[in-house]
C-alpha positions as CSV (number, residue, x, y, z in Angstrom):
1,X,24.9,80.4,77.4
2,X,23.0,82.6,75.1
3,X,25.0,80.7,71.8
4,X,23.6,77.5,73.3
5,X,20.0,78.8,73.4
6,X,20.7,80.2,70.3
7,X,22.3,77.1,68.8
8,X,19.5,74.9,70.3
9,X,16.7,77.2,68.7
10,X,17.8,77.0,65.5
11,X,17.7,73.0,65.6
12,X,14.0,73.2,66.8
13,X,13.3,74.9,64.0
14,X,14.7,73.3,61.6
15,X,12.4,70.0,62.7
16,X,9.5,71.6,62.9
17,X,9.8,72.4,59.2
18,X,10.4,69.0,58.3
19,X,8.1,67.1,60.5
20,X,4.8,68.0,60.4
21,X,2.0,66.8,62.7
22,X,-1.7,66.4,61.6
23,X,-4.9,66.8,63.7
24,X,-5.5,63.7,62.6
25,X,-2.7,61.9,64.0
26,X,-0.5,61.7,60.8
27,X,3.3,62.3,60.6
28,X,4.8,64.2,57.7
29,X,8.4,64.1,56.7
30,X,9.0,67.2,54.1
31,X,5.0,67.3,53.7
32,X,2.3,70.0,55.4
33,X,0.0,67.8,54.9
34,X,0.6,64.1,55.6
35,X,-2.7,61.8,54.5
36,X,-1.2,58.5,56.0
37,X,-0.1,57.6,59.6
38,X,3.7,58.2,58.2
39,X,4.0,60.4,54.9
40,X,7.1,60.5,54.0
41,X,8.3,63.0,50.8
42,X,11.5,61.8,50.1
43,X,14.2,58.6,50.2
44,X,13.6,56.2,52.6
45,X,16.8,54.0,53.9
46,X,17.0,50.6,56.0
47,X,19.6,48.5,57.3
48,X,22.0,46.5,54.7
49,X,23.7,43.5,55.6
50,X,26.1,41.6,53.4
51,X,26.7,38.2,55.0
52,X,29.4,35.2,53.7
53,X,28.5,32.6,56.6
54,X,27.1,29.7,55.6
55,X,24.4,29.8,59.0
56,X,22.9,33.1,59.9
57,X,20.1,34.0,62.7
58,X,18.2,37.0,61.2
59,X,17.4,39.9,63.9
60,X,15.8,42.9,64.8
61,X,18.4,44.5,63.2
62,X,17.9,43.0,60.4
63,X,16.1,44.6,56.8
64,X,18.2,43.5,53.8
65,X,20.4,40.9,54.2
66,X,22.5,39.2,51.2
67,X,24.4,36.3,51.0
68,X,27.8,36.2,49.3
69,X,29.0,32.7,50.6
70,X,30.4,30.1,48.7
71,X,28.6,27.1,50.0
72,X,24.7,26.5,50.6
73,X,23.5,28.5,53.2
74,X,20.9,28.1,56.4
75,X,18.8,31.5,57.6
76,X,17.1,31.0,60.8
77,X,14.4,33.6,61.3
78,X,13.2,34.8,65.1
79,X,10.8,33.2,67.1
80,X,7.5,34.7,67.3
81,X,6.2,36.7,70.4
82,X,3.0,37.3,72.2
83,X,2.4,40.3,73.8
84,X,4.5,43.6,74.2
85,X,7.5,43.2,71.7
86,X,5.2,41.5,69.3
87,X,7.0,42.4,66.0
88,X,4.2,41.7,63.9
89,X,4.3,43.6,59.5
90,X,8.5,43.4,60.3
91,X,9.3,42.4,57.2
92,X,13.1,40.8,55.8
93,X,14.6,40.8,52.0
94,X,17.2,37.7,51.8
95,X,19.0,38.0,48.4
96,X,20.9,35.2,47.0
97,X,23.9,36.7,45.3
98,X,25.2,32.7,44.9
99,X,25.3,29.6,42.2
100,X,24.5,27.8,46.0
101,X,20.9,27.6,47.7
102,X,19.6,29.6,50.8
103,X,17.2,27.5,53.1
104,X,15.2,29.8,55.4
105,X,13.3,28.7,58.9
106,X,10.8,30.1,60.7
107,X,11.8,28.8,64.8
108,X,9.8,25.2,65.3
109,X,6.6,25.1,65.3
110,X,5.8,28.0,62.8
111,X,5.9,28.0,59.6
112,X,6.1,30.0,55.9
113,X,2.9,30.0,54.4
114,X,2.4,26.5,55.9
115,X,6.0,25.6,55.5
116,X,8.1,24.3,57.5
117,X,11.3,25.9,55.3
118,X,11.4,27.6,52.0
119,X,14.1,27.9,50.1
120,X,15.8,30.6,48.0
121,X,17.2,29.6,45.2
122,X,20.6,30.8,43.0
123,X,20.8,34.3,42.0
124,X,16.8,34.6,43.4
125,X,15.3,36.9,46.5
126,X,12.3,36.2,48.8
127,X,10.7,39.1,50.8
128,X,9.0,37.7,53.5
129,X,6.4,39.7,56.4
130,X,6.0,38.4,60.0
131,X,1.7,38.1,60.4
132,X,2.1,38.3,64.4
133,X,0.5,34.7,65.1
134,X,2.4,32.7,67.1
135,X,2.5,28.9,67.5
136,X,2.4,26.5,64.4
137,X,0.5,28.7,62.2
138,X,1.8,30.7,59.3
139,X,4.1,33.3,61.4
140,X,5.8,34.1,58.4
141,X,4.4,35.0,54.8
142,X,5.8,35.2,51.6
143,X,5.5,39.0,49.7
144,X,7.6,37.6,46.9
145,X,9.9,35.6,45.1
146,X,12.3,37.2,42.6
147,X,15.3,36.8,40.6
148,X,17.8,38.8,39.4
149,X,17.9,37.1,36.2
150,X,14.5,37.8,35.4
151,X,14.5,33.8,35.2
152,X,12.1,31.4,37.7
153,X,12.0,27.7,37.7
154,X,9.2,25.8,39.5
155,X,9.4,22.2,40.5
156,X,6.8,21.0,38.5
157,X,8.9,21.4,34.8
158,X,7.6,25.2,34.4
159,X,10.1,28.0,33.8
160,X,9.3,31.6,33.4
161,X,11.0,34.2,31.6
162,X,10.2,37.9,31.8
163,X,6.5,37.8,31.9
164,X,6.4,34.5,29.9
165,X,5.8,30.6,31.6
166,X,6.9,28.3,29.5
167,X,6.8,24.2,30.1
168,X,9.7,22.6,29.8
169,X,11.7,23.3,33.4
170,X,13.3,20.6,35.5
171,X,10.6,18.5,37.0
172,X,11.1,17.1,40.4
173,X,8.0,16.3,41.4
174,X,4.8,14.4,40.2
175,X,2.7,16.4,38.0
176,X,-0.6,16.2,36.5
177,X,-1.9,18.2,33.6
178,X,-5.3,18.3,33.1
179,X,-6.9,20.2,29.6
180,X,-10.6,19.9,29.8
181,X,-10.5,16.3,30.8
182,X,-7.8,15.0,29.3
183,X,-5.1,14.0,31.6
184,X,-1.1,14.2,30.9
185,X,0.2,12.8,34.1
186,X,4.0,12.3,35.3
187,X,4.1,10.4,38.1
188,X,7.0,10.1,40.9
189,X,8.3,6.5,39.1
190,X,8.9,7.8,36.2
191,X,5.4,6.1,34.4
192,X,4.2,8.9,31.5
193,X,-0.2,8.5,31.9
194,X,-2.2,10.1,28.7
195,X,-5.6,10.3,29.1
196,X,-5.2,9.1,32.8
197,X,-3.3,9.9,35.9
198,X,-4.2,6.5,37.9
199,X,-2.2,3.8,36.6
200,X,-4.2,1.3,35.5
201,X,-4.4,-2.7,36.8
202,X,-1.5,-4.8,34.9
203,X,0.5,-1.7,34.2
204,X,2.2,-1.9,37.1
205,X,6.1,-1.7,35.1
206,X,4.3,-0.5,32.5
207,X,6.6,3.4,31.3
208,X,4.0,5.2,29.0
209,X,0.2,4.2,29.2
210,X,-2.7,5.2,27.1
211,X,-6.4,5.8,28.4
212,X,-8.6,6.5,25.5
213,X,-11.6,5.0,27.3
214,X,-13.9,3.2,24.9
215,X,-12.7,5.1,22.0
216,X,-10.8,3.6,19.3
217,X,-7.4,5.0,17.8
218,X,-5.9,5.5,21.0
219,X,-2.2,5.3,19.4
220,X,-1.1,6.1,16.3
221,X,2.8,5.6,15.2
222,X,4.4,7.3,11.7
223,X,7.6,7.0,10.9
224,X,7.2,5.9,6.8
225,X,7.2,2.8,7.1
226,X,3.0,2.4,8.1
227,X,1.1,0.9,5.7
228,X,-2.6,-1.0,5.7
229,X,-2.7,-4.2,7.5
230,X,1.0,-3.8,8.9
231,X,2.2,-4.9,12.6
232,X,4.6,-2.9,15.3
233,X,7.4,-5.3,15.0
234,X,11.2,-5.0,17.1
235,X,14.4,-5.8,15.8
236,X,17.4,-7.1,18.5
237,X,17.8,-4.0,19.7
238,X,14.1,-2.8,20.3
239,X,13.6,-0.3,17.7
240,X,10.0,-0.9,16.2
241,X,9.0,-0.4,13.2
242,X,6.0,-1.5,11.0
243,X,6.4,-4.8,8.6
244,X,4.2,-7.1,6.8
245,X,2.8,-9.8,8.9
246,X,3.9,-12.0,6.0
247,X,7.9,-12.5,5.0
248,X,8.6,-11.1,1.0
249,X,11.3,-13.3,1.5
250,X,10.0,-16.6,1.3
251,X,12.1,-18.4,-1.4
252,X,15.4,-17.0,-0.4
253,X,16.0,-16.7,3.5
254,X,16.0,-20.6,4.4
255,X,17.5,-21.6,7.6
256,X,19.1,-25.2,7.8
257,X,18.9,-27.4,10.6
258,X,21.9,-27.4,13.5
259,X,23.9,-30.1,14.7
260,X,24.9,-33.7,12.7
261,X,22.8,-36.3,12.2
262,X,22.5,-40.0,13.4
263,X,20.6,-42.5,12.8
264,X,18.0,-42.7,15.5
265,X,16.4,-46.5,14.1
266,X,18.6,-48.8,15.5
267,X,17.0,-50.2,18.0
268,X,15.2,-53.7,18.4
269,X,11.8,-52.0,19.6
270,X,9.7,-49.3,19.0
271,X,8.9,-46.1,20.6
272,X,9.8,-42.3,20.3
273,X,11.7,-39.7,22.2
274,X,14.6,-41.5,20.2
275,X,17.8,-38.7,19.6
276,X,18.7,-37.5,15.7
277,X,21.5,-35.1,16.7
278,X,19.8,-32.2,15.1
279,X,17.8,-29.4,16.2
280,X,16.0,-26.0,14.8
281,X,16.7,-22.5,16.1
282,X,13.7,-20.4,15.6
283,X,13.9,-16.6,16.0
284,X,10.4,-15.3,16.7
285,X,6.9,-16.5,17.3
286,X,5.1,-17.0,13.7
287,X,4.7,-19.7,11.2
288,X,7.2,-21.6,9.6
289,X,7.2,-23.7,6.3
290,X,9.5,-26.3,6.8
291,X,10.3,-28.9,4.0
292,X,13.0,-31.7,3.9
293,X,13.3,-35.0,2.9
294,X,15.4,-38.1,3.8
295,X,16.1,-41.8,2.1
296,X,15.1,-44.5,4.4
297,X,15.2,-48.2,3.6
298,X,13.3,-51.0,5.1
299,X,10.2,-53.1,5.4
300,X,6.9,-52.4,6.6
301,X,7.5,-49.7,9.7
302,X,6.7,-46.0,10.3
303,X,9.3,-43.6,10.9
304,X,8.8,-39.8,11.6
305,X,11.0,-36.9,12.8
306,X,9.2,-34.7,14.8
307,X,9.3,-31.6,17.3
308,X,8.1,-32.6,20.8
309,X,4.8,-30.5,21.4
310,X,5.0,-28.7,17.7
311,X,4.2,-31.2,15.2
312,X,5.6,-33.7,12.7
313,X,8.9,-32.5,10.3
314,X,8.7,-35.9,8.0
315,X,7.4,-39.1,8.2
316,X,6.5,-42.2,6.2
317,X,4.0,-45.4,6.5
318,X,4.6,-48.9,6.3
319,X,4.1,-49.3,2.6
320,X,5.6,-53.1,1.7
321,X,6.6,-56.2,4.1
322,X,9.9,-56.4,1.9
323,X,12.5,-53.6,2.1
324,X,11.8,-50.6,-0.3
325,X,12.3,-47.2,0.4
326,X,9.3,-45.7,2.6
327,X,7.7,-42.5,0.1
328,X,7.2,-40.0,0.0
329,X,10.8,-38.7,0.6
330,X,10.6,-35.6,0.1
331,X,7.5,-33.5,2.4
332,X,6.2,-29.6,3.4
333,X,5.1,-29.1,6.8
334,X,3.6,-25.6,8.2
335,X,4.5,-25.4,12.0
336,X,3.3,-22.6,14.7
337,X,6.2,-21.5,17.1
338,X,4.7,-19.4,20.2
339,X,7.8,-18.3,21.4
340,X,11.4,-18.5,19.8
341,X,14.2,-20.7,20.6
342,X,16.2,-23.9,20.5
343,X,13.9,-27.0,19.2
344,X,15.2,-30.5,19.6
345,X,13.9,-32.3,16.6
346,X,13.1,-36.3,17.7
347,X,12.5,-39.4,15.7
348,X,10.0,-42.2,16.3
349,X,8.9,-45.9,14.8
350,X,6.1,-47.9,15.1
351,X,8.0,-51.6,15.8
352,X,11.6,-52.8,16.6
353,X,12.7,-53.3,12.7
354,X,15.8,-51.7,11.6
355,X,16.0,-50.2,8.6
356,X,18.1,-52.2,5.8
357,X,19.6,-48.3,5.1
358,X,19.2,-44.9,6.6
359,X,20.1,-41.8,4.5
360,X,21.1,-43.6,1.9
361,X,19.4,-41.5,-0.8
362,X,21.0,-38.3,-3.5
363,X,20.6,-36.0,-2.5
364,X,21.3,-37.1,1.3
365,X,18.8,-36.0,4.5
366,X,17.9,-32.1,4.5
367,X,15.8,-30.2,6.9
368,X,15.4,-26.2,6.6
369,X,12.4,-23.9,7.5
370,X,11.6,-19.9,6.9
371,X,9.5,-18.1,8.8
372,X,6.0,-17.1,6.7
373,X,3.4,-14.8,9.1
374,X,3.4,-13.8,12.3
């Protein structure tokens, strides 16, 4: 009996020089003199977990807890409580040791900071503190958000390294950056807004607008090829570049008519809409010079080739009442094509006389055309 007082004495006083109480209500671990409610001079330890589940409820056993799973992962935190057992400044570390995500709830309503779920990304931590509210409030906060990489990406295209944010991280959500007015603005569709981030009326499939208000030089485009007085144009493929709104080609690129001429005068009356078998493919809006020429013999008559809704090719006026060949043969026209395409080219005459001859001229009927300005 006397050991076990002994034994027993010698534990009590090894405690009481360890643990010190204050007058002021202060407990000291290894300090005489403890200045806050628990003063503690030395290591401090709390619970480690190491989890591979892919669903996890957190508890009051709870401290650190990291995952080692190989899938995404679902962390339920506890419900709140009123009242005695109130765990209110209880605070978890959840430490993602994974390429996979962690998604953490609070129990329905609460939420995380206003969140209904946060989550924790790849090889990234979140501390989080329990603020003793209950109901759909913020039961939960978050302390902070770390990674073990030293590496953070945000969901608006930011990404920070060390102690330096730096654009350029994935963006997955719309994002508007405003510098002193001026608006850079990436919406949800994919539409790219300078100078704006409302998307203006007729822009509606519009991918890149410009807002320079009433202010002139809103774009400007350099690649070499600028030069006074040029025009943005496209090739086939959509690549732009800047030309000349007038062709240096003029004399060389000609373009001949399609299709095989017939001879569109035989009939015993006049009238137009008549068919020659040929037709013009134009390639873009502009003008064109056309010139051709064609032998055509008869008495007095008119006769013209034309483009239906463009304008006359050729044509020739009753000149004698015997048969001669109608003059001039050989004529310029300058057309104006709004939009490119197929053009059926159509013949017309004033009465029902037949000509003597058609095409009967050297050299025989031509028609070819180059595009001049846009």
């Amino acid at each position: 009996m006397l050991k076990k007082i002994t034994r027993l004495g010698q534990l009590l006083g090894l405690l009481t020089s360890s643990i010190v109480f204050s007058q002021a209500g202060n407990i000291g671990i290894n300090t005489p003199n403890p200045g806050s409610t628990i003063d503690i001079n030395g290591s401090v330890a709390a619970n480690y977990t190491a989890i591979n589940t892919t669903s996890y409820n957190l508890n009051s056993a709870d401290f650190h807890v990291s995952y080692n799973g190989t899938a995404n992962a679902v962390f339920n935190l506890p419900a709140a409580i009123s009242g005695p057992g109130n765990f209110k400044g209880r605070m978890y570390t959840i430490k993602n040791n994974t390429n996979f995500t962690i998604t953490v709830n609070p129990a329905v309503p609460e939420t995380i900071n206003g969140n209904t779920s946060i989550l924790v990304p790849a090889n990234q931590s979140a501390q989080l503190i329990n603020t003793g509210i209950t109901g759909a409030n913020s039961t939960w906060e978050i302390v902070s958000m770390s990674s073990s990489t030293n590496n953070y990406t945000a969901s608006n295209g930011l990404t920070m390294s060390g102690t330096d944010v730096k654009l350029g991280g994935s963006l997955s959500q719309p994002t508007d950056i405003a510098t002193a007015g001026n608006n850079l603005s990436i919406n949800g569709t994919g539409k790219v807004l300078i100078g704006t981030n409302t998307v203006p009326a007729g822009a509606a499939n519009s991918k890149i607008v410009i807002d320079n208000g009433t202010t002139n030089g809103a774009l400007q485009i350099k690649d070499g090829t600028q030069q006074l007085g040029y025009v943005l144009t496209s090739d086939a493929n959509g690549l732009a570049t800047w030309s000349s709104t007038v062709t240096t080609a003029f004399a060389n690129n000609w373009t001949s008519y399609t299709g095989t001429l017939v001879n569109p005068f035989t009939g015993s009356t006049g009238g137009g809409n008549l068919a020659t078998g040929i037709s013009v493919a134009i390639p873009a809006r502009g003008w064109y010079f056309f010139r051709s020429g064609i032998a055509i013999n008869s008495d007095c008559n008119d006769y013209t080739f034309y483009i239906n809704g463009i304008g006359d090719v050729w044509k020739s006026y009753c000149t004698s009442n015997t048969p001669v060949f109608m003059a001039p043969r050989d004529q310029n026209r300058v057309l104006y094509f709004s939009t490119p395409g197929a053009y059926t080219v159509l013949a017309v005459k004033t009465n029902g006389v037949i000509p003597s001859s058609f095409n009967a001229g050297n050299p025989v009927f031509y028609l070819d055309f180059v595009k001049f300005q846009n």
